[in-house]
KEKE-3310 file (N, C-alpha, C; in steps of 0.2 Angstrom, whole numbers, plus 5000, padded with zeros to 4 digits):
npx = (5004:5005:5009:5007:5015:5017:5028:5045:5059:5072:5086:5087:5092:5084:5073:5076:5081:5065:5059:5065:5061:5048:5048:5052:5044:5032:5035:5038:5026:5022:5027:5020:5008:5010:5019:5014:5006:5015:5027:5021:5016:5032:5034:5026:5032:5047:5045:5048:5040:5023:5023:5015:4995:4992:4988:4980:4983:4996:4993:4987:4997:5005:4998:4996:5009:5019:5010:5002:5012:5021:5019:5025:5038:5057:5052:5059:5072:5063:5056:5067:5074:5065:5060:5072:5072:5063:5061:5073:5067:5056:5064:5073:5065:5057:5067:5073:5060:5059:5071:5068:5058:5064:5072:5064:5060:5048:5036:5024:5029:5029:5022:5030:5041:5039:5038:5053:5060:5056:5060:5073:5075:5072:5082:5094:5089:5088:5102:5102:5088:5091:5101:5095:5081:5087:5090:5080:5070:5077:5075:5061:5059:5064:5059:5051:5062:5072:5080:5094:5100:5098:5093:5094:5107:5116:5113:5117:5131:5132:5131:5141:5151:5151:5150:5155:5154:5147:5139:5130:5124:5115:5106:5106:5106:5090:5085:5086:5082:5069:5067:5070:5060:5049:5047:5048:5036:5026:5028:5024:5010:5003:5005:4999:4984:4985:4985:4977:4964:4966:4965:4953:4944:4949:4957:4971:4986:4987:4975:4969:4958:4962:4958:4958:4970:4977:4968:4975:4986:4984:4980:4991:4998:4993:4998:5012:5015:5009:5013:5030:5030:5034:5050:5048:5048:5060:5070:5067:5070:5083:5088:5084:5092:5101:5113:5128:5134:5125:5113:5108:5114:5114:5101:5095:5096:5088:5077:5075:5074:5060:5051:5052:5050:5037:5031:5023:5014:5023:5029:5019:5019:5012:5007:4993:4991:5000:4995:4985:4992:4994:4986:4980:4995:5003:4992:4995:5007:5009:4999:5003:5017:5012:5003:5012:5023:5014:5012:5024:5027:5019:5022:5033)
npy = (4994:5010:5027:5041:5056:5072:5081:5093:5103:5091:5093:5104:5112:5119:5111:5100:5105:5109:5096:5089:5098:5097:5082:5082:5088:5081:5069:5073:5074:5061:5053:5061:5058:5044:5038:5034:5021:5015:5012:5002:4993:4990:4985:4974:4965:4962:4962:4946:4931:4929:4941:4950:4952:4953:4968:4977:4976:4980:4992:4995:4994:5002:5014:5013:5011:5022:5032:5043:5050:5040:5032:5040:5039:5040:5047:5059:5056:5047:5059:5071:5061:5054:5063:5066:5053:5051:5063:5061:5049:5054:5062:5056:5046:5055:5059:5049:5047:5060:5056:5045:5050:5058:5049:5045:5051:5056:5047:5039:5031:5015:5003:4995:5004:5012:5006:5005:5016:5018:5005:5009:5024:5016:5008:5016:5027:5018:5016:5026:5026:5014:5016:5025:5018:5010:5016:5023:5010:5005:5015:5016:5001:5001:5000:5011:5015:5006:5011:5011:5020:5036:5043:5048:5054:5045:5036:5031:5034:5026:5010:5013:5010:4999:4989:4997:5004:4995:4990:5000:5000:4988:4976:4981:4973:4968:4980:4985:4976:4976:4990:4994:4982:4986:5001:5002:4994:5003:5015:5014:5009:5021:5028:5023:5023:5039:5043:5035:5043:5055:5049:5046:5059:5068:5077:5090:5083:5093:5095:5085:5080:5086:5074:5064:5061:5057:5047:5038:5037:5030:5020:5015:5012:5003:4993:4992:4986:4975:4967:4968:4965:4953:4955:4965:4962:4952:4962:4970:4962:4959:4970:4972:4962:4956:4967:4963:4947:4943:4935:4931:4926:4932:4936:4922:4916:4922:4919:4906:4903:4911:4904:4892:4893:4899:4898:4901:4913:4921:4928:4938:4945:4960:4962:4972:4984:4990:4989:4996:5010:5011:5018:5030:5036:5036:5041:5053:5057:5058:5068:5079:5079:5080:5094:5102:5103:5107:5121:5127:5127:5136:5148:5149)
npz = (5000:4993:4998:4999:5005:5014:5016:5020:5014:5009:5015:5027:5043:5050:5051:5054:5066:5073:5072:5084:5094:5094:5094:5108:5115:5112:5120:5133:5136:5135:5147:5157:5156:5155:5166:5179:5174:5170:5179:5189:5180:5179:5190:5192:5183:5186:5200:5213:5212:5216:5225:5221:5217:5208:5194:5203:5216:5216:5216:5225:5238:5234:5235:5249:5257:5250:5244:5234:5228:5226:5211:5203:5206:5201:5190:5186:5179:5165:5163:5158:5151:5141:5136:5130:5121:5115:5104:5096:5092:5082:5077:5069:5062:5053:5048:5038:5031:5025:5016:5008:5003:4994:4987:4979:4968:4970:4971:4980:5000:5003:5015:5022:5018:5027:5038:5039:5040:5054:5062:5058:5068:5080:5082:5082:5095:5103:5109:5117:5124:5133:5144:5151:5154:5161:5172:5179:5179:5191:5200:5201:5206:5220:5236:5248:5263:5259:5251:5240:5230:5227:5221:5201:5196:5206:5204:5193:5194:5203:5196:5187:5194:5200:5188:5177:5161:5155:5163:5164:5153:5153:5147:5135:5124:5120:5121:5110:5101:5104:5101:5088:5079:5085:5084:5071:5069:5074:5067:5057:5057:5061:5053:5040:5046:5044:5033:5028:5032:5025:5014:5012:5016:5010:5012:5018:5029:5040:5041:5049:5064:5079:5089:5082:5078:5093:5094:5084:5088:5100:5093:5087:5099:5105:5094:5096:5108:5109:5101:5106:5117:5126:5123:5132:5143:5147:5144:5156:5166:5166:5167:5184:5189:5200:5207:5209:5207:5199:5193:5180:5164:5151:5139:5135:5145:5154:5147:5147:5161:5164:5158:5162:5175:5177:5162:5148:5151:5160:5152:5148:5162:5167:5157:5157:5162:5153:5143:5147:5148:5136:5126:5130:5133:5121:5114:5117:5116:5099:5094:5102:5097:5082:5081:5088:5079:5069:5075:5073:5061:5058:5062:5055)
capx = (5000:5011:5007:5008:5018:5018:5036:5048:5063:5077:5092:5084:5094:5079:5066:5078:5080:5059:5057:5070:5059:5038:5047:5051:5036:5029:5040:5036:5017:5019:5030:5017:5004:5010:5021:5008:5005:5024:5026:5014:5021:5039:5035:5023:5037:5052:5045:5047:5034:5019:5024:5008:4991:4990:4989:4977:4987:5000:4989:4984:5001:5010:4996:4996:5016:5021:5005:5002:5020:5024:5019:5030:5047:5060:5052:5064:5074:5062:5055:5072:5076:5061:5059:5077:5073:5055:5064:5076:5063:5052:5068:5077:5058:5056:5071:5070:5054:5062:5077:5064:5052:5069:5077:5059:5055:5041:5034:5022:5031:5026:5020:5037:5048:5036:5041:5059:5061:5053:5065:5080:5073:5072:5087:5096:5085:5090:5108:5099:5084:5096:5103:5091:5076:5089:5090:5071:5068:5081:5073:5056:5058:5066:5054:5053:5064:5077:5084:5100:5102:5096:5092:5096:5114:5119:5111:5121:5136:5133:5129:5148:5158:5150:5151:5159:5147:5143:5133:5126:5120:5116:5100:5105:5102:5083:5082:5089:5079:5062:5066:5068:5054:5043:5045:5045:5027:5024:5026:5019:5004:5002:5007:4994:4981:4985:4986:4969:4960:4968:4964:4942:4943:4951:4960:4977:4988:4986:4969:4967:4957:4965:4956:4962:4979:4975:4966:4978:4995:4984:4980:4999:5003:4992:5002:5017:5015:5004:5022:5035:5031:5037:5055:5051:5049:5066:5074:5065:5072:5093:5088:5081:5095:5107:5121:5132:5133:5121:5109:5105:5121:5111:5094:5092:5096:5080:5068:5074:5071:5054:5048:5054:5045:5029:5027:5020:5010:5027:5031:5016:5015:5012:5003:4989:4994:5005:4990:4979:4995:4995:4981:4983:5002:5005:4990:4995:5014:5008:4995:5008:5022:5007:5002:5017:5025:5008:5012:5032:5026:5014:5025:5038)
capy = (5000:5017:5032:5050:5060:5080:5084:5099:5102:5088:5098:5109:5111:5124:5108:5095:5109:5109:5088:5087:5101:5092:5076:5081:5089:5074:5064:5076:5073:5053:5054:5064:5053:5036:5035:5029:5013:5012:5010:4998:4989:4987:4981:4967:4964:4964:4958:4938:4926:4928:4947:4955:4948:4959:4975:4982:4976:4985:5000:4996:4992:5007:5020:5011:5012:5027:5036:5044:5049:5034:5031:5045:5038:5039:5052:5065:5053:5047:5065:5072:5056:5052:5069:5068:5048:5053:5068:5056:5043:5058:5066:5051:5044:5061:5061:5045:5049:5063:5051:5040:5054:5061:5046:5040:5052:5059:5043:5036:5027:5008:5004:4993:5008:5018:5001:5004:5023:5017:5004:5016:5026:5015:5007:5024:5027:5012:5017:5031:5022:5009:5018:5028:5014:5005:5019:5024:5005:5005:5017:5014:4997:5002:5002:5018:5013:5000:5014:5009:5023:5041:5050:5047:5052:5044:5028:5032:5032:5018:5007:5014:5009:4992:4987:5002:5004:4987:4991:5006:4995:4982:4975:4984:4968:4967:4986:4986:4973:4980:4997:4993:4980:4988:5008:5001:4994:5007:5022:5011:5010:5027:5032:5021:5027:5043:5041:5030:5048:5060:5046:5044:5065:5074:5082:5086:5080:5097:5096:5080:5084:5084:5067:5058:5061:5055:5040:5037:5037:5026:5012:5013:5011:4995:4986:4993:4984:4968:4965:4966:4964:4948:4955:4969:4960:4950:4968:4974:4954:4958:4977:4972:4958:4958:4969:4958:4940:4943:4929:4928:4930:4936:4936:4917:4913:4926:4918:4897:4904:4914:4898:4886:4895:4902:4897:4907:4919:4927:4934:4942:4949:4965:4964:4976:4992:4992:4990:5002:5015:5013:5022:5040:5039:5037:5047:5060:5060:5060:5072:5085:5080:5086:5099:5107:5104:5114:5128:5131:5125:5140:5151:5150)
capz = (5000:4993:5005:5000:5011:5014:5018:5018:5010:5014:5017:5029:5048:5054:5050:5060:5075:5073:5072:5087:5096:5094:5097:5115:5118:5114:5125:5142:5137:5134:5152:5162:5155:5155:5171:5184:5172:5169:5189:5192:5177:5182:5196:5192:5179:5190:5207:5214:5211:5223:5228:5218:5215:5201:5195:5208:5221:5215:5216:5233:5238:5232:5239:5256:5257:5247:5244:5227:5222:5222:5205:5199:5208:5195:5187:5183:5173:5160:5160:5153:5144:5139:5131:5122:5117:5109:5100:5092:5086:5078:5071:5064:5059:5048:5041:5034:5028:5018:5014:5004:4997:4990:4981:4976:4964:4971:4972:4988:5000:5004:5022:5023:5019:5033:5045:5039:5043:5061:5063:5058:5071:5084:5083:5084:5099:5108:5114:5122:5127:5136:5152:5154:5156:5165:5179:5180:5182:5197:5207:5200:5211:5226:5240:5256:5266:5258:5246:5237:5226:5229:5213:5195:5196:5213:5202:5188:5198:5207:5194:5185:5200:5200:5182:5173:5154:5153:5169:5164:5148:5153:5143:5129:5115:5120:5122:5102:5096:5105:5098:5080:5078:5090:5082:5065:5067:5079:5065:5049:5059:5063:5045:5036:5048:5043:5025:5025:5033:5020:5005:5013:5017:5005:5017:5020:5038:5046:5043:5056:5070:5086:5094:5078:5078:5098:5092:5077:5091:5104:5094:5086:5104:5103:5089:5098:5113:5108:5096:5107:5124:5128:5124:5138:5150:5148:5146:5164:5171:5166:5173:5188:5190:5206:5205:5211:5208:5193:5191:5171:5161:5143:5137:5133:5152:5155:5143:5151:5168:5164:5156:5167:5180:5174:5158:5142:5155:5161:5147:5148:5167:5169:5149:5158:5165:5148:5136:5145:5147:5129:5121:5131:5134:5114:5109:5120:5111:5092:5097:5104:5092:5076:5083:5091:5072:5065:5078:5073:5054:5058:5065:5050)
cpx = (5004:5005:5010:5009:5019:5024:5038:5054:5067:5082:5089:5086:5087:5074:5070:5078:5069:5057:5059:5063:5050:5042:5048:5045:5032:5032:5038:5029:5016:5023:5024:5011:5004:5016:5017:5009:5011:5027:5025:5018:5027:5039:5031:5030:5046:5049:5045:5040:5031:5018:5018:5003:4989:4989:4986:4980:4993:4999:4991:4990:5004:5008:4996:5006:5018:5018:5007:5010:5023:5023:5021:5037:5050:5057:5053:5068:5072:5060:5061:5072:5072:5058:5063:5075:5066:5056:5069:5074:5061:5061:5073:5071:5060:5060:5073:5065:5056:5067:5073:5059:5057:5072:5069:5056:5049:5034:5031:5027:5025:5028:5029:5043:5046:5041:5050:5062:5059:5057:5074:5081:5073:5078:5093:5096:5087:5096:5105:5094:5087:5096:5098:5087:5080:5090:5086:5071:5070:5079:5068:5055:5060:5061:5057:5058:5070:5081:5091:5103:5098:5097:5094:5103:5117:5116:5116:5129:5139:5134:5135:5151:5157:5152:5154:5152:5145:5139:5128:5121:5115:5107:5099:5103:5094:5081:5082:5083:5069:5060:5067:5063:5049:5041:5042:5037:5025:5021:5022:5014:5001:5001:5000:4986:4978:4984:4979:4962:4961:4965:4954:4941:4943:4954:4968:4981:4986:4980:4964:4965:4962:4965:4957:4966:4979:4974:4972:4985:4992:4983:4988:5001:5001:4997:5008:5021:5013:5012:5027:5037:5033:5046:5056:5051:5057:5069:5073:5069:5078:5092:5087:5087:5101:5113:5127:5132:5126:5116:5108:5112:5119:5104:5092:5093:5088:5075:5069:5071:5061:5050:5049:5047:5038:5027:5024:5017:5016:5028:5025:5015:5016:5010:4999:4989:4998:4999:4985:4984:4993:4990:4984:4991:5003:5002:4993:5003:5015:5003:4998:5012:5016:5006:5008:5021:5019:5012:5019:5032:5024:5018:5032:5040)
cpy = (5006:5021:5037:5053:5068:5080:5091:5097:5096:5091:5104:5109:5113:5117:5103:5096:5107:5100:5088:5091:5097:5087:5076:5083:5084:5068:5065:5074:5065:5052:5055:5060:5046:5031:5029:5021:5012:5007:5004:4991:4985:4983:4974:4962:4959:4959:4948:4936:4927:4936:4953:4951:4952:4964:4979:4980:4980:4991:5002:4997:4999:5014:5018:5013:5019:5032:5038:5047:5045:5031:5036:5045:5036:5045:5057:5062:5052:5057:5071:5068:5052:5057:5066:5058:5050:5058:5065:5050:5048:5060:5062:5048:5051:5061:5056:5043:5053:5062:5047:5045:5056:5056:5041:5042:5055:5051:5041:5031:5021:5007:4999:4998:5014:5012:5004:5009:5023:5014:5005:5019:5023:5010:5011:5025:5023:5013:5022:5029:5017:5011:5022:5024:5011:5009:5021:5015:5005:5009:5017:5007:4997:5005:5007:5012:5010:5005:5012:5017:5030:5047:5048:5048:5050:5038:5027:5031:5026:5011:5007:5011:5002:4987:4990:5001:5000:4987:4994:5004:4991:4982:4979:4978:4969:4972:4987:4983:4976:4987:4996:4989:4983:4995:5007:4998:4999:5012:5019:5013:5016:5029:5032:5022:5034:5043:5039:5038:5053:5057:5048:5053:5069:5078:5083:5085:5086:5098:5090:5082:5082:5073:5064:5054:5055:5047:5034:5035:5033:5019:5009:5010:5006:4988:4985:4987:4977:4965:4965:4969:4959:4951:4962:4969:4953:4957:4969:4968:4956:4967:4979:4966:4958:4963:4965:4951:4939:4936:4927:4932:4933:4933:4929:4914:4916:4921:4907:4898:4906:4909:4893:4887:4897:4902:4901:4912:4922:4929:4940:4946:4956:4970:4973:4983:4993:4995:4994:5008:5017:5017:5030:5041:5040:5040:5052:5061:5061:5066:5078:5086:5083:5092:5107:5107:5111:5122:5132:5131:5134:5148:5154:5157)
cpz = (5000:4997:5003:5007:5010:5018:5015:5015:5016:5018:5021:5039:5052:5055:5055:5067:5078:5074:5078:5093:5100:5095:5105:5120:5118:5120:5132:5141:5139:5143:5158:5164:5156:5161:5176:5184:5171:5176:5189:5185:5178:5186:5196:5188:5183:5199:5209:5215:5216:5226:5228:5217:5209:5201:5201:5214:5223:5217:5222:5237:5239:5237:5247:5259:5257:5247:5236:5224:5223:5213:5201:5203:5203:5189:5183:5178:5166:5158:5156:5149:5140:5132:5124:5119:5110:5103:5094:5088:5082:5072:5066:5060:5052:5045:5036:5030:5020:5014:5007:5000:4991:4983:4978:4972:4964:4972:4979:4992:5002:5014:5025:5024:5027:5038:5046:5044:5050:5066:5063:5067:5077:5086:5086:5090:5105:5112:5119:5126:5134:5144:5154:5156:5162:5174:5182:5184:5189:5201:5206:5205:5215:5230:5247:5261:5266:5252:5244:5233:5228:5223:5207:5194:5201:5209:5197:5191:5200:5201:5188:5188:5201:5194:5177:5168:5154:5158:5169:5158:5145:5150:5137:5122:5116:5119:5113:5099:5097:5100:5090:5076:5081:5085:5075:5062:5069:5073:5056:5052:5058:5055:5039:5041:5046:5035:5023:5026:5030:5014:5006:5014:5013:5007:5016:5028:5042:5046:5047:5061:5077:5089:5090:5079:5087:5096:5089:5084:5096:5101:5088:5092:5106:5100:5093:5104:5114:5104:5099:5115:5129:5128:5131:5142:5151:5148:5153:5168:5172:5171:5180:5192:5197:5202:5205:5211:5202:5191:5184:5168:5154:5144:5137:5139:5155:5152:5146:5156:5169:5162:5158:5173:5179:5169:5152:5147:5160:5155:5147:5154:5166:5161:5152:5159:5157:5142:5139:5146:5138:5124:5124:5131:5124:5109:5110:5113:5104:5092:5098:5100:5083:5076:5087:5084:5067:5068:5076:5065:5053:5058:5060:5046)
residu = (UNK:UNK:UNK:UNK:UNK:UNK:UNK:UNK:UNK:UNK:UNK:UNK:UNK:UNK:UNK:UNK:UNK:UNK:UNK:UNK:UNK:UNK:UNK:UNK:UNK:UNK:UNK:UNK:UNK:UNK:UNK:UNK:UNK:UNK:UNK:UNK:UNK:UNK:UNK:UNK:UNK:UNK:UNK:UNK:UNK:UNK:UNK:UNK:UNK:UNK:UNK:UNK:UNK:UNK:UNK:UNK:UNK:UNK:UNK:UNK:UNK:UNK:UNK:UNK:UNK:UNK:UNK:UNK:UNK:UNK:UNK:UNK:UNK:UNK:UNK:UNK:UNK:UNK:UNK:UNK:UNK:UNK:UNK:UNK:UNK:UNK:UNK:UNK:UNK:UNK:UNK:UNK:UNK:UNK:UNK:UNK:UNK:UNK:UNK:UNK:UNK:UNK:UNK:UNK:UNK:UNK:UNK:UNK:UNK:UNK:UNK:UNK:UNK:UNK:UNK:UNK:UNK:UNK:UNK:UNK:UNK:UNK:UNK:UNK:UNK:UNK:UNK:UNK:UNK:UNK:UNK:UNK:UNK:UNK:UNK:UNK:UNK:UNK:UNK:UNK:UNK:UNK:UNK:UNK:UNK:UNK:UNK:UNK:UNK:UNK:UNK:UNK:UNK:UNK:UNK:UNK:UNK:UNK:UNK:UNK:UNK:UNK:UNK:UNK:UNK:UNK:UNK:UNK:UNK:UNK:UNK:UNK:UNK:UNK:UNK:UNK:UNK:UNK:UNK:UNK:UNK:UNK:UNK:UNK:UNK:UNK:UNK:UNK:UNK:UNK:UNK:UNK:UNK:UNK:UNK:UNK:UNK:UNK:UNK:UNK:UNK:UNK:UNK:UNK:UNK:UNK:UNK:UNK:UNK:UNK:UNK:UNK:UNK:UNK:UNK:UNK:UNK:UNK:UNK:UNK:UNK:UNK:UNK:UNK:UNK:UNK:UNK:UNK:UNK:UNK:UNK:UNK:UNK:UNK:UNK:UNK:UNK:UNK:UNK:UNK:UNK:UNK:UNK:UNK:UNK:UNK:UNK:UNK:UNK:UNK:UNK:UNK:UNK:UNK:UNK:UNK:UNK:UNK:UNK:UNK:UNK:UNK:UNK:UNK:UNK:UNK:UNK:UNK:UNK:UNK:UNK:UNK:UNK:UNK:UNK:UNK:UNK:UNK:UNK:UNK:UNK:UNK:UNK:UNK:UNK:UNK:UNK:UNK:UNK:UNK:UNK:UNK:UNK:UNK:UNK:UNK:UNK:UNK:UNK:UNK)
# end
């Protein structure tokens, strides 16, 4: 299925400063929004066998302990690095976009080359992705009281002096392979969505209403999640892993043990909190990232 694309010039530094810009915007918005159920995830994810009865336990658990900012511990992390990782899928995605409108002739691309410029995008994405999931996780599970680490760089530290990069890394193959299969469904979706509502309207993109765009980036965050959530919960298992004395030496020790143990339904825990984050966190970041492009398009 070719897809007509409205793009700007290639060659354009002012348009990559602007992609770089609506992709963070989107990133503080999918952060604001989809923390809570991130939380609440990790931990189902990450905790021993028995410790949760599921998500609402978790709930109950966290406000009875913590009270409600606990569902925002680790917070300042992704909310910068969440920002600059979302800013680098949109601006590596678009520029790949414009990579393939340029040497295509003017021709449509194909929902394959939309996956490609996705998986470009989140391969990229991935080195950045990496440490930073890795050190939200780490104090995203640390309960009041038993603290190990105190803040995002005292985590970051620690977790150099223990392992040096390779520490700081650590789960980076699953985070690579999530992020290139995962983005590259992630932004076709989204693409051929949008595409299918310009072809039935007559319209063109900046004339998408708001709650589409919404619509259109939460049930991408559907495919997103439904696709390659098995490998995030072996990423959260190596992240969540003893510092010391490590128990799972790579990913295929992760996926004997989780299967040894609990069977096809670990791979899945802690599906739910994920797939109902996934509508508003990833409408809210296409959402903002269109919109916050209209406003600087606008503003040109």
């Amino acid at each position: 299925m070719p897809i007509e694309i409205e793009e700007p010039d290639f060659d354009s530094n002012v348009q990559v400063a602007k992609d770089l810009f609506a992709g963070t915007m989107g990133g503080i918005a999918q952060v604001l929004v989809g923390q809570p159920f991130d939380c609440v995830k990790v931990r189902l994810q990450s905790a021993p066998e028995g410790t949760y009865n599921g998500a609402l336990d978790v709930i109950k658990q966290l406000v009875k302990n913590e009270g409600f900012v606990g569902f925002y511990k680790g917070t300042l992390t992704p909310l910068v690095g969440v920002g600059a990782c979302v800013s680098v899928q949109f601006s590596v995605n678009e520029f790949m976009k414009r990579y393939y409108d340029q040497n295509l002739n003017g021709k449509p691309l194909s929902l394959l080359q939309f996956f490609n410029c996705g998986a470009v995008a989140g391969f990229a994405n991935g080195f950045l992705t990496s440490p930073i999931e890795h050190i939200r996780i780490r104090l995203q599970t640390q309960t009041t009281g038993k603290e190990m680490f105190h803040g995002p760089i005292d985590c970051f530290k620690k977790l150099y002096q223990i392992d040096g990069l390779r520490g700081i890394y650590k789960g980076l193959g699953p985070t690579l392979f999530r992020e290139s299969v995962g983005l590259g469904i992630y932004f076709a979706t989204y693409e051929a969505l949008i595409a299918e509502d310009i072809k039935r309207h007559h319209i063109s993109r900046s004339d998408i209403e708001p709650w589409k765009l919404c619509l259109y980036g939460g049930l991408s965050g559907y495919t997103l999640w439904t696709s390659i959530y098995p490998v995030d919960i072996i990423k959260s298992k190596m992240q969540t892993d003893s510092l010391t004395g490590a128990k799972y030496k790579n990913s295929i020790s992760v996926v004997k043990d989780i299967f040894h143990k609990q069977g096809i339904k670990g791979f899945y825990k802690g599906f739910l909190p994920t797939i109902l984050r996934a509508a508003p966190a990833n409408g809210a970041t296409f959402a903002v990232f269109e919109i916050t492009m209209r406003l600087l398009d606008g503003s040109s």
